[in-house]
N, C-alpha and C positions, 0 to 999 in steps of 0.2 A: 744497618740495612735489614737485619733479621726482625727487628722490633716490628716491620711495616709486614711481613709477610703475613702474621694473624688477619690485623686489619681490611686488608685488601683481599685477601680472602673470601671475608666476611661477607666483607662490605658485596662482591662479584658475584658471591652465592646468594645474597637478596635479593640484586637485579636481576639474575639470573632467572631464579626462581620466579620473583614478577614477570618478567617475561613470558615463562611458562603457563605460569597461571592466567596471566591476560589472553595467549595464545586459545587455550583452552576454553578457557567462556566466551570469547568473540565468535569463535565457529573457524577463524583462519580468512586465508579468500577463497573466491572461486577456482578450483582446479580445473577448468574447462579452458582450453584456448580457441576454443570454436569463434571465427570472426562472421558477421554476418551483412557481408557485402551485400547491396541491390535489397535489403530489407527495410523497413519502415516500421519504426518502434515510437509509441505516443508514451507519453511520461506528463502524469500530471504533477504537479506541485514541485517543477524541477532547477528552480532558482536557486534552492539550497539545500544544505542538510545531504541528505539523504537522495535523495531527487536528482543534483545537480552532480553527485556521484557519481549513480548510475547512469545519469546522460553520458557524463564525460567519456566510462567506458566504454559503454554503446558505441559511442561515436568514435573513440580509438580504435574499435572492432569492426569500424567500417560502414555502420549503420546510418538510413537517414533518418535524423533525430527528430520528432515534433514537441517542444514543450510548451505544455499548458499551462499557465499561471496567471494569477490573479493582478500582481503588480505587474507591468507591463517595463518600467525603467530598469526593475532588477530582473526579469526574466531575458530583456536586450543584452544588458551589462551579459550575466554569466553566458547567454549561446554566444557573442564573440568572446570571450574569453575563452570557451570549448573549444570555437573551431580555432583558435590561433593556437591554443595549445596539442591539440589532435590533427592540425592541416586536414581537417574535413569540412569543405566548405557546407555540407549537407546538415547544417543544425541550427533550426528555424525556432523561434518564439511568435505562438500564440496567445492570444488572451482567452482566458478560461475564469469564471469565477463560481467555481462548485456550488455557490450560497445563493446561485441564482438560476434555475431552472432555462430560464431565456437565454442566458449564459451559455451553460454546456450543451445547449441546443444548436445554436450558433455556432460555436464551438465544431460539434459533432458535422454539423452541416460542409464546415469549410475545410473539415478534415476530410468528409466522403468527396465533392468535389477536387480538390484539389490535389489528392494521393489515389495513386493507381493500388495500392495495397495497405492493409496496415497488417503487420506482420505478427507485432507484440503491442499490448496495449498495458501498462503498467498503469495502476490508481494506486498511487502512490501521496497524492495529497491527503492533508487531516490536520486536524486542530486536536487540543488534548483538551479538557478539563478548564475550557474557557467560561465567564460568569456566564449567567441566562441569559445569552444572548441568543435574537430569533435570527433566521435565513428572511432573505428577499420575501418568499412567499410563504412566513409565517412557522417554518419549522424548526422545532433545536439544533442550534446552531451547530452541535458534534453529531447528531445524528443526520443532519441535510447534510452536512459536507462528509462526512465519515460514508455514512451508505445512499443518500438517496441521489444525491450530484454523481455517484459513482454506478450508481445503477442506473442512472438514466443514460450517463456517458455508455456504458457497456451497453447498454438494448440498442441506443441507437446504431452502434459504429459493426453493430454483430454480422449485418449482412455484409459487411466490410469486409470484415473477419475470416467468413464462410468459404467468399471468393477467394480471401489470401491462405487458405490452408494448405499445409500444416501451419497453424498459427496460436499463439501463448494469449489469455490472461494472465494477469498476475495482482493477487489485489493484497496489499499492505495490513494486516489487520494485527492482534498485539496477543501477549498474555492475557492482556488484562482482559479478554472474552471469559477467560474461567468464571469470572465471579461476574459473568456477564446475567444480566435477565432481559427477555424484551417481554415489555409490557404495552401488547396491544389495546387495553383500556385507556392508556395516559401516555404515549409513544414523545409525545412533547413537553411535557413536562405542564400541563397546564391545572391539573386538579392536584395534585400532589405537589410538598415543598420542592423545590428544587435541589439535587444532588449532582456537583460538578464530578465528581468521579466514577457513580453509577450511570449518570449520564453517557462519558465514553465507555466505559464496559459494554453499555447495553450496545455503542454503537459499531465497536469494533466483535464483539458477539454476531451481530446482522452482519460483519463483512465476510464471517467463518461459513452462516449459513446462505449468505447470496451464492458462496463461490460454491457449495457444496451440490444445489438447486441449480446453479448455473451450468454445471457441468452435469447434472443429469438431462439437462432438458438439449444440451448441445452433444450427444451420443450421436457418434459416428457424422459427423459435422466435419473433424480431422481440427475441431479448436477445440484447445484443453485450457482450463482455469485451473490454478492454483493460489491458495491462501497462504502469506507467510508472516512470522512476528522474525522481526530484523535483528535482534537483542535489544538491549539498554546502548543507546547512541546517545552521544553527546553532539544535541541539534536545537533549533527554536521551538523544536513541538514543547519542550517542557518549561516553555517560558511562564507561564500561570498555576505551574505546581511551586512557588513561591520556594524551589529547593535552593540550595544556598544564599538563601537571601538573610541569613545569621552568621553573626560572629562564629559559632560554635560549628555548624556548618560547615560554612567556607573554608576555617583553619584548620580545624581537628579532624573532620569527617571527609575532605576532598582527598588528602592521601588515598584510602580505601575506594571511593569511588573512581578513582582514575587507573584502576586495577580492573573495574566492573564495567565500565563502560564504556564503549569503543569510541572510535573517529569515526563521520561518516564516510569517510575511505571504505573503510572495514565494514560497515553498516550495510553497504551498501553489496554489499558481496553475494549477500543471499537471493534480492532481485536479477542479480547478475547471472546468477547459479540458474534460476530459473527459465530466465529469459532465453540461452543463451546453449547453456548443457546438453549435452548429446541424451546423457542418462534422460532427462527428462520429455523425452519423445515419446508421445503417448498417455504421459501419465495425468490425470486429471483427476480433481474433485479432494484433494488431498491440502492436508495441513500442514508447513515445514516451520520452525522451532528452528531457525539461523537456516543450516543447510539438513537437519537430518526429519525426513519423514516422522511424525508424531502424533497421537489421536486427540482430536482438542476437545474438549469439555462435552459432558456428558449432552447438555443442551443445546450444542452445535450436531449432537446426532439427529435430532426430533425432524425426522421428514416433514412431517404434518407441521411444523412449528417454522419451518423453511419454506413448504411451502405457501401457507398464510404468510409468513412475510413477504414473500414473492406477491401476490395477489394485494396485498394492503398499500404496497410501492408503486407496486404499477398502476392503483387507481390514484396515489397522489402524487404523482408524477404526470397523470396525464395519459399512462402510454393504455390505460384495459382499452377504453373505446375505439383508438386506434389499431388496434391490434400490431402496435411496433412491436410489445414485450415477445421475448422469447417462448416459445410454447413447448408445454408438457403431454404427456399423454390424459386422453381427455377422463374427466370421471366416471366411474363406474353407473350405469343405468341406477337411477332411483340415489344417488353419491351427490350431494350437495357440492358444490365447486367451490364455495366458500368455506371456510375451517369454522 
């Protein structure tokens, strides 16, 4: 019997310790039990992953759920499965397709008609480092769906928003903004070779500085935005970084990865944390790194680079002439409006 005591030991104190250690880099969950009955939270890209996470919580906490998603069979499929699993009859699928301007328009339309408040708006959809592929109306396919389907949903649904205050942004953006650049000469990718992974940088970078723009120009509004990277989740976004698609990989390198990278259970924790947190009353224009406040890249500071992005969106988007986009204070006498 003594022989096995080493072994088991051993063996207790690795799991253990993996435990610990997976604990630690996830972030944990949300420690909020805050439920949020008689609210109305939008979720785009909520069929899976990450998405369909935070619906489910939401909607265990009492919330009426709207999901936005593209495929329409699996966005049916997972809200009943939400509400059979949460007995919340209140969680709806819409069709939404970020890649298409007429899309999230629509979209936005049958969400202001149809809901007396939107409470929380989650942009939570996104593609990763898919080939050069263009949008509906011509744009890179991670940068239309990353920021410009996401900024159009957000300007439209704002006066929404305004009226449901106190009320959340929350926009989904990554790490990978650090080695982000936005290059307003080439923003599509059409003079220069194409780069699938400076591609996302540059687009998840623009959601650091929409939300940081966004929450200036919504000052004393009573709606706060925030930016958050979720961690490393094991979901469909990284189906075209071709990662385990080798022997080597798969066998040797997945042990260690599955130490690093969460469930979307646990992914989803941080939207949850945001959405949801009492701590976070009030608090906007901020960067959150899983659940802990962090300053994101030196190039997510550049006011002036935020807000040309702001202005170069809202003229391809459609919304300057209308004046739907959200407004700033205006330029200084003799101050060009444009960067």
């Amino acid at each position: 019997m003594n022989r096995y005591i080493l072994p088991v030991s051993v063996i207790g104190t690795v799991v253990g310790s993996a435990v610990l250690i997976k604990n630690q880099v996830t972030g944990g969950r949300c420690p909020s039990k805050a439920t949020i009955a008689g609210k109305t939270v939008v979720i785009t890209g909520a069929n899976t992953g990450i998405g369909k996470e935070t619906a489910q919580e939401l909607a265990k906490r009492g919330g009426r759920i709207i999901m936005g998603c593209r495929d329409m069979e699996k966005c049916e499929a997972a809200a009943k499965e939400i509400r059979g699993k949460t007995l919340n009859p209140h969680v709806y699928a819409h069709h939404l397709d970020l890649a298409s301007l007429k899309s999230v328009r629509e979209f936005a339309e049958r969400v202001k008609k149809e809901e007396q408040t939107v409470d929380v708006l989650i942009n939570n959809a996104g593609v990763m480092r898919c080939p050069a592929w263009k949008t509906e109306d011509g744009f890179d396919m991670q940068f239309g769906v990353n920021h410009l389907g996401h900024f159009l949903l957000t300007n439209l649904l704002l006066d929404k928003l305004k009226e449901s205050a106190p009320s959340r942004v929350i926009n989904l953006a990554s790490l990978a903004h650090l080695v982000g650049k936005i290059d307003f000469e080439d923003l599509n990718w059409e003079k220069k070779k194409f780069d699938t992974k400076q591609a996302y940088c540059q687009s998840k970078l623009a959601n650091v500085l929409f939300t940081r723009e966004l929450a200036k120009r919504l000052q004393g509004t009573g709606v706060t935005v925030n930016a958050v990277h979720p961690g490393v989740v094991a979901t469909e976004l990284g189906r075209h970084t071709g990662l385990h698609q080798s022997h080597f990989s798969s066998s040797v390198l997945s042990p260690f990865f599955s130490l690093l990278v969460k469930s979307p259970e646990l992914g989803a924790q941080p939207s949850i944390y945001l959405a949801v947190s009492e701590e976070m009353e009030g608090v906007t224009g901020c960067y959150y790194d899983v659940m802990t406040e962090k300053e994101p890249a030196p190039q997510a500071l550049d006011e002036e680079v935020a807000q040309k992005l702001w202005e170069v969106s809202s003229r391809l988007v459609g919304l300057e002439d209308k004046g739907q986009a959200g407004k700033s204070n205006p330029p200084a006498k003799g101050q060009s409006k444009a960067a």
